[in-house]
C-alpha positions as CSV (number, residue, x, y, z in Angstrom):
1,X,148.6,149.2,117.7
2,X,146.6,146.4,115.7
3,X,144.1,143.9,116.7
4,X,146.8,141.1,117.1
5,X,148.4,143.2,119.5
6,X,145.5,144.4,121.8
7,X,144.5,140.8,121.9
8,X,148.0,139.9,122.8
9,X,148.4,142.4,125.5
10,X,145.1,140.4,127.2
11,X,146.3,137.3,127.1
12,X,148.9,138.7,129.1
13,X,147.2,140.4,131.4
14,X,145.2,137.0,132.1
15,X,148.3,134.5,132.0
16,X,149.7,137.4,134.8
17,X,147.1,138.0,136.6
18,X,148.1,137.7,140.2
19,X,150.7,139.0,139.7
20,X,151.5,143.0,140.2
21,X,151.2,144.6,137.3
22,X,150.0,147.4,135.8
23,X,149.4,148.7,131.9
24,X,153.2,149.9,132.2
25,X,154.2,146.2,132.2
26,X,151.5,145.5,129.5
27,X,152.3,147.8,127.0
28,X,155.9,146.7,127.6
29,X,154.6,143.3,126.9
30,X,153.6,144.3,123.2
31,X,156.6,146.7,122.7
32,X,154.7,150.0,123.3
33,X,155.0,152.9,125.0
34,X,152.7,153.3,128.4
35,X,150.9,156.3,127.2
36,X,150.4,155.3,123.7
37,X,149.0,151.5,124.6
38,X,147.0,153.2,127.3
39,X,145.2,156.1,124.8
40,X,144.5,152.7,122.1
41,X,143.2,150.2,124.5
42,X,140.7,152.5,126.0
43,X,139.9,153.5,123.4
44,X,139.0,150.0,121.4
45,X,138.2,147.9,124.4
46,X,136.2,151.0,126.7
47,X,137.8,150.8,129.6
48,X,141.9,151.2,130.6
49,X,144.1,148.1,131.0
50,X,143.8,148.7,135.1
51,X,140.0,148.8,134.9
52,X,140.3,145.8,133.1
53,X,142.5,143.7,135.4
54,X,140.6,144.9,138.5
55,X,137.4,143.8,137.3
56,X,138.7,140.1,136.3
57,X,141.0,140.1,139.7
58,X,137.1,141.0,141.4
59,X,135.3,138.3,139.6
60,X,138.1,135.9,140.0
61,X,138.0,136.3,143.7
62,X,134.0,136.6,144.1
63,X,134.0,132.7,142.8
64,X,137.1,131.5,144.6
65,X,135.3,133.4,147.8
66,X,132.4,131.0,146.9
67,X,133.6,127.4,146.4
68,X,136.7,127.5,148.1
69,X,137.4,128.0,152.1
70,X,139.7,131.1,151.1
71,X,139.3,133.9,154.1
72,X,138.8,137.3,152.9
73,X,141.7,138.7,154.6
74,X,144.0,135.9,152.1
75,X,141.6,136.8,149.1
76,X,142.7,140.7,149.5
77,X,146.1,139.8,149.9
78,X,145.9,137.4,146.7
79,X,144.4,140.0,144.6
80,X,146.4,142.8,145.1
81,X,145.1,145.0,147.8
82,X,147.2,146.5,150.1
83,X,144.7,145.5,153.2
84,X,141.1,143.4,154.0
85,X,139.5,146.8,154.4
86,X,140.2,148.4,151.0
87,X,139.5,144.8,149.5
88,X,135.9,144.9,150.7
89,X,135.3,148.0,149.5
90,X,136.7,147.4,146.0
91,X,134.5,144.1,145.9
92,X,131.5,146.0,147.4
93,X,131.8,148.3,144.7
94,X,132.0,146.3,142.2
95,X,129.1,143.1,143.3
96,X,127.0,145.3,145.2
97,X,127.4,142.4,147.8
98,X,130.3,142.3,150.7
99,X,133.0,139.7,150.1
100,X,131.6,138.1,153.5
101,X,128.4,137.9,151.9
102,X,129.8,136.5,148.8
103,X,130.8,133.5,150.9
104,X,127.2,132.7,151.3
105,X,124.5,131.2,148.8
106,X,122.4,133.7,147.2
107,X,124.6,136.5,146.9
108,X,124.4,138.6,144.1
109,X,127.3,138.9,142.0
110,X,129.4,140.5,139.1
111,X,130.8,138.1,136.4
112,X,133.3,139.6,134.1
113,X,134.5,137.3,131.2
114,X,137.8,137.8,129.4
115,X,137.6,140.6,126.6
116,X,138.3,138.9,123.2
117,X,138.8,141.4,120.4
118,X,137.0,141.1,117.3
119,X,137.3,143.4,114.3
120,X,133.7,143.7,113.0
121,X,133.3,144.9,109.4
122,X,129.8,147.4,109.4
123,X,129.5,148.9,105.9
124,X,128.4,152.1,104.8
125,X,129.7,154.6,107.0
126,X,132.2,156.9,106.0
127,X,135.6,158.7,107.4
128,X,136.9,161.7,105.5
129,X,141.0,162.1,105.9
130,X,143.6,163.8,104.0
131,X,147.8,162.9,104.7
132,X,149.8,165.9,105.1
133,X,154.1,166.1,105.8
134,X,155.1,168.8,108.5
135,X,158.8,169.4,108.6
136,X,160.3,170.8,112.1
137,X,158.2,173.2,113.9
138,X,158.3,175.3,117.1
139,X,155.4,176.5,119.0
140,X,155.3,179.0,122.0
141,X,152.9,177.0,124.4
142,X,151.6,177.1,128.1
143,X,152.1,173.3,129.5
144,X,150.9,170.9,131.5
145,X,151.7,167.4,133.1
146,X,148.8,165.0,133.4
147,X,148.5,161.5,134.9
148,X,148.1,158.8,131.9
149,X,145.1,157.3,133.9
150,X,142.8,160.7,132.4
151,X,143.1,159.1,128.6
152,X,139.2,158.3,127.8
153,X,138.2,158.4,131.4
154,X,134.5,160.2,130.3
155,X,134.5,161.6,134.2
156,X,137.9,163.3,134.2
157,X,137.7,166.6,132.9
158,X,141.4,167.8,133.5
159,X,141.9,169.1,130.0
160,X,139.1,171.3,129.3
161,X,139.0,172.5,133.0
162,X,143.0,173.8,131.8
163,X,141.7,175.5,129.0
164,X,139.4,177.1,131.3
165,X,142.1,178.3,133.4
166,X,144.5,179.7,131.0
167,X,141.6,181.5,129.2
168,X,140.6,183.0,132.8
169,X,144.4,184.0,133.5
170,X,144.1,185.5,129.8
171,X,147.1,183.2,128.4
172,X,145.4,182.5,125.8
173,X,145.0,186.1,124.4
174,X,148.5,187.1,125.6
175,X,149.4,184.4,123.1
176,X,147.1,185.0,120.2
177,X,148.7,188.5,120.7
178,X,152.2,187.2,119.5
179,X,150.1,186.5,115.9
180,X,149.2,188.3,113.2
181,X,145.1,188.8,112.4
182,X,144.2,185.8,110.1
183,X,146.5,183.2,111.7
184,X,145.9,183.9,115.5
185,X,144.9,179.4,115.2
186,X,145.5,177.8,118.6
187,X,146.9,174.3,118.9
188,X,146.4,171.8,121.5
189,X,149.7,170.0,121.4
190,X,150.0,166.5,123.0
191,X,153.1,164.4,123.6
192,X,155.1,161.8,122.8
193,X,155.3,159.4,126.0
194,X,158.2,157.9,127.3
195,X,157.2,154.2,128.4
196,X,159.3,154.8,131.6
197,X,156.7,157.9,132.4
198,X,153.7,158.0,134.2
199,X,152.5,161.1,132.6
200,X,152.1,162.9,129.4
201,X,152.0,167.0,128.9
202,X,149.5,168.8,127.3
203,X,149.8,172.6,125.6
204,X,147.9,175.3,124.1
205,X,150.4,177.7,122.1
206,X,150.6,179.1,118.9
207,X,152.9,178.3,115.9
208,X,156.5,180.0,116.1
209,X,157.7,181.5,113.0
210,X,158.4,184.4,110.8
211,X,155.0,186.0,111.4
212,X,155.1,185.5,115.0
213,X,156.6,188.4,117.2
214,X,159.9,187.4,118.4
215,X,160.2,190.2,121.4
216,X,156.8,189.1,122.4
217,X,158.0,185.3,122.4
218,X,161.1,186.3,124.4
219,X,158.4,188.0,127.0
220,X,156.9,185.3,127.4
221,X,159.2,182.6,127.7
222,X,160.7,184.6,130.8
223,X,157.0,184.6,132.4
224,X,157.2,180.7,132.3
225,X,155.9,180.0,128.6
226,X,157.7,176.8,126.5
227,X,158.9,176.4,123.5
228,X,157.7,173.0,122.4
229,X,159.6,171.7,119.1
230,X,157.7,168.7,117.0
231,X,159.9,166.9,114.7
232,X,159.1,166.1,111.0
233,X,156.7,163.8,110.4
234,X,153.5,162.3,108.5
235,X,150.2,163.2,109.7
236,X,146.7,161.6,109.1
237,X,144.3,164.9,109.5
238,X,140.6,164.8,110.5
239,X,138.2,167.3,111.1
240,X,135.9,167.2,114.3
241,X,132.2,168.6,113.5
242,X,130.6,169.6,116.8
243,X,129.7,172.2,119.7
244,X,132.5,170.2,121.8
245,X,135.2,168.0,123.0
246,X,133.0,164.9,122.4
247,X,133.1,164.9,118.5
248,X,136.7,165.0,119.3
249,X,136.5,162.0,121.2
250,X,134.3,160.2,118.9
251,X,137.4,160.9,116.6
252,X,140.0,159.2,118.1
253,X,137.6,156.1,118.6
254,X,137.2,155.8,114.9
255,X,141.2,156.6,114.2
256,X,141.6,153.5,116.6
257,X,138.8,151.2,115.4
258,X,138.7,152.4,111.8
259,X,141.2,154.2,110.4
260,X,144.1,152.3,111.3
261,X,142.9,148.7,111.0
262,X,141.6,149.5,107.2
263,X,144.5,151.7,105.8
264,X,147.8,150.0,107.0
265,X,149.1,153.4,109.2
266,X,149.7,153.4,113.1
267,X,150.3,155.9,115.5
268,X,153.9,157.0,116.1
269,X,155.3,158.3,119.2
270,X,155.3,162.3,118.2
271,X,153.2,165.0,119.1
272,X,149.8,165.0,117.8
273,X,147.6,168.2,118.1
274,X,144.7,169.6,117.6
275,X,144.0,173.2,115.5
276,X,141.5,175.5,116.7
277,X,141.3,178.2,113.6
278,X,140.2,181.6,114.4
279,X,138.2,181.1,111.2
280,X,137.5,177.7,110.5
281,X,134.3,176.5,108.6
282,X,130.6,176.5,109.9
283,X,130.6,173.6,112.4
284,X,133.9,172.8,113.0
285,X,135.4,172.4,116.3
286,X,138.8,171.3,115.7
287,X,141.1,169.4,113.0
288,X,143.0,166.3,114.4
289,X,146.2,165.7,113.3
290,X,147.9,162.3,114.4
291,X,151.4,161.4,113.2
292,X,151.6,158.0,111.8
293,X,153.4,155.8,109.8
294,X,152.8,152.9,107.1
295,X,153.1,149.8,109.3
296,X,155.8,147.3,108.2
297,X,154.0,143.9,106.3
């Protein structure tokens, strides 16, 4: 997703902007799928495209609550809620003043201007990456749906807390088991989204392959295991120094804001995944590996 894009995909969340939309009908807007524009507009703007248009709908309403004779019950209505009640809270939320008291001079209140995207140039810093090919692989995986709203919500910690779980269920060792010592890595696979899908899955599993032990694969698959196939494809790769999931994070906010705005490659729609090596170099927490592709000039 470039620049020219993200910019595009406000301009058409102002221009629409009483109208019912959601990031689904953005990201259609700039040709996207839902989960991919989500993830990159978080991302580069810090906030999702909902938080976004429910900030400008509250600010837009806050000053049409002040100049104009607009009730608040037609001002919920207007902006989308589905009553007066969970209007005012929204707006109370969000002012730290009641929408009846916005109606009134002094009140104190929010002003949120349209985001315009800017790509700033800061010098210096530096973003190791190697490109690697993967032909067709297979991975035996325990899987997850989650909600596409999670993607860079700092709060939500749905992920983790499912590592948590399978590691206190002991799916994790059960598949490690089905490896060899020396390449027991775990991957946390992540998928392609469907723009027609509200949600995206998320795995932990191990690579299937010659070295992995077919009767223990076919155990598992009958205690409710996946096999999750990736197609071939180009990867960017980046390794994520840290104690935690934040260097992670601080990953895919340079792959949006860096990476792909300098070299030329965009994200495609296959799965990337992260590798956790059972003996990976001092400091690492993962390696990041996004599929991508040279944009078209």
């Amino acid at each position: 997703m470039s620049i020219q894009q993200i910019q595009q995909a406000i301009t058409y969340m102002e221009e629409h902007i009483y109208e019912e939309i959601s990031y689904l009908d953005v990201a259609r807007s700039v040709h996207m799928s839902g989960y991919n524009f989500h993830r990159t507009f978080s991302f580069v703007a810090g906030m999702t495209a909902n938080e976004y248009l429910r900030s400008r709908r509250l600010t837009l309403a806050a000053q049409e609550l002040q100049t104009t004779s607009l009730s608040v019950t037609d001002a919920a209505y207007k902006y989308g809620y589905e009553s007066p009640e969970s209007f005012s809270k929204a707006f109370s939320r969000f002012h730290g003043s009641t929408p009846k008291q916005a109606k009134k001079q002094g009140a104190k209140l929010h002003l949120f201007n349209p985001l315009v995207i800017k790509l700033i140039v800061e010098g210096g810093s530096i973003m190791d990456y190697r490109m690697e090919h993967r032909d067709r692989q297979q991975f035996i995986a325990v899987v997850k749906a989650f909600p596409n709203e999670i993607i860079n919500d700092e709060h939500d910690h749905s992920i983790p807390d499912f590592w948590t779980a399978c590691t206190e269920k002991n799916l994790l060792e059960q598949l490690k088991a089905l490896r060899p010592d020396g390449k027991k890595d775990l991957y946390g696979l992540c998928s392609p989204a469907r723009s027609s899908e509200p949600h995206f899955r998320y795995g932990i599993g191990v690579v299937r392959d010659d070295d992995t032990d077919a009767a223990g694969c076919t155990a598992l698959l009958a205690e409710g295991f996946t096999v999750w196939e990736t197609e071939p494809a180009d990867y960017a790769v980046f390794k994520c120094f840290g104690e935690d999931g934040d260097c992670l994070g601080e990953t895919w906010s340079k792959f949006f804001k860096e990476f792909v705005p300098q070299t030329g490659y965009t994200q495609t729609d296959d799965t990337d995944y992260e590798i956790y090596f059972e003996c990976g170099e001092k400091g690492l927490f993962c390696e990041l590996w996004v599929p991508v592709r040279k944009k078209e000039s």
